[in-house]
C-alpha positions in Angstrom: -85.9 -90.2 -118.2 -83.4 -91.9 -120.2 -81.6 -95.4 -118.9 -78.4 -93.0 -119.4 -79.2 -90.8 -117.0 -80.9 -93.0 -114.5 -77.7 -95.0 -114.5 -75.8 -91.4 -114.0 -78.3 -90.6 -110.6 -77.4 -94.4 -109.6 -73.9 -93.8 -109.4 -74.4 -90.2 -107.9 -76.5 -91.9 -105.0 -73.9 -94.5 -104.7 -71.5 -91.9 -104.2 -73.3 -89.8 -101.9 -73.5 -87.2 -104.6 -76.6 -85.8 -104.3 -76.6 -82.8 -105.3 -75.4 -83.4 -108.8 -78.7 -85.0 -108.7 -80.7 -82.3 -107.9 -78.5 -80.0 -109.8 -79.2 -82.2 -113.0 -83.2 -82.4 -112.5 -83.7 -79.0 -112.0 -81.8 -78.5 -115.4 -84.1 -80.3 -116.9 -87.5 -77.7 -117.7 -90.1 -78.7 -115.4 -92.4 -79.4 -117.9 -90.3 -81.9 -119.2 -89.9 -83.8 -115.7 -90.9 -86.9 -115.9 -92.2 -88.8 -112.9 -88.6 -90.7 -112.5 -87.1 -87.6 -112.5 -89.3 -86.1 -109.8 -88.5 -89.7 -108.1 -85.3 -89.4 -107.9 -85.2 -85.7 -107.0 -87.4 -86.3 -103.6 -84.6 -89.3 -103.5 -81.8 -87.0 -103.1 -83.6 -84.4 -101.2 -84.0 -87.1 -98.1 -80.7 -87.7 -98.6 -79.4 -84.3 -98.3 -81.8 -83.6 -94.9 -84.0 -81.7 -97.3 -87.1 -83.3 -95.8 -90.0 -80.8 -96.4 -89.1 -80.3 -99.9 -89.1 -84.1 -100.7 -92.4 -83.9 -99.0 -94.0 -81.2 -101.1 -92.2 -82.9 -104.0 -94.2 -85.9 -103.9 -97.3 -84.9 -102.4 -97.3 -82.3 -105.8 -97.3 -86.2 -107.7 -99.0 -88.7 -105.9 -98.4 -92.2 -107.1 -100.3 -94.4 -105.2 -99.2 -97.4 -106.9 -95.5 -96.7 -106.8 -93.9 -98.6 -103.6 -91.0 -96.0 -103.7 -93.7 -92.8 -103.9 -94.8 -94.1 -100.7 -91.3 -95.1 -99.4 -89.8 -91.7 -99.9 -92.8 -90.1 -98.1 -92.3 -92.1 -95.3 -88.8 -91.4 -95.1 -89.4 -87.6 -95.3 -92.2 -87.7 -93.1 -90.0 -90.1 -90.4 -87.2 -87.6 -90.1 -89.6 -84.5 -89.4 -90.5 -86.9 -86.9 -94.2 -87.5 -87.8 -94.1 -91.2 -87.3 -97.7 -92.2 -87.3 -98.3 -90.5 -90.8 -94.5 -92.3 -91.6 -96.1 -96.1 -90.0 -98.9 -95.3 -93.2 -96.4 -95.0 -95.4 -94.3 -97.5 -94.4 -97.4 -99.8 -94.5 -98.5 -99.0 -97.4 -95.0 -99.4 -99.4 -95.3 -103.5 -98.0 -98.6 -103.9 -99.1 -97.1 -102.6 -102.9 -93.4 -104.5 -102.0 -93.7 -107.4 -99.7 -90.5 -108.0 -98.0 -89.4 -104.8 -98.7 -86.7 -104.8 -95.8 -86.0 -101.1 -95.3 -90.1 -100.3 -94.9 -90.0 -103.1 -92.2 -86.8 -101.4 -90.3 -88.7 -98.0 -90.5 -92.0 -99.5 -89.9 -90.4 -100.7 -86.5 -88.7 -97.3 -85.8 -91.8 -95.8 -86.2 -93.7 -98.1 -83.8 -91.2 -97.5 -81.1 -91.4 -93.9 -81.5 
């Protein structure tokens, strides 16, 4: 994906636009998705309540390395309410991001639930 149009989804989220998002991904032919396009797709898909789609999304490109891969799973996985595979997640993104202050709230959220 080009800075461009990263900079374009930016501003969408920002602007709780997201489904020009997911409109402008799935304009683009799958085979040319890129992982950051995927990213941000499962991205807006949590944000639009879409949580099972975000889930298959990412689980169809795992990144284990990727501290936001894992972050976005949790997030789906959180609001379907499965909060011990969420905690892993959640976990997991602080081992890749240390600090990472919305993987601690959820972390805690999950713990509590």
């Amino acid at each position: 994906m080009d800075q461009e149009m990263k900079k374009q989804f930016d501003l969408w989220h920002e602007a709780d636009e997201y489904q020009k998002i997911v409109d402008a991904v799935l304009a683009i032919d799958e085979k040319e998705r890129d992982y950051e396009a995927v990213s941000q797709l499962a991205r807006a898909y949590n944000n639009l309540g879409r949580y099972e789609e975000a889930e298959r999304l990412l689980l169809s490109a795992p990144q284990p390395e990727d501290s936001l891969w894992h972050f976005r799973l949790g997030y789906a996985w959180f609001y379907q309410e499965r909060y011990e595979e969420a905690l892993r997640e959640f976990e997991e993104t602080l081992q890749l991001f240390p600090g990472d202050e919305d993987a601690l709230i959820f972390a805690g959220w999950c713990r509590r639930s």
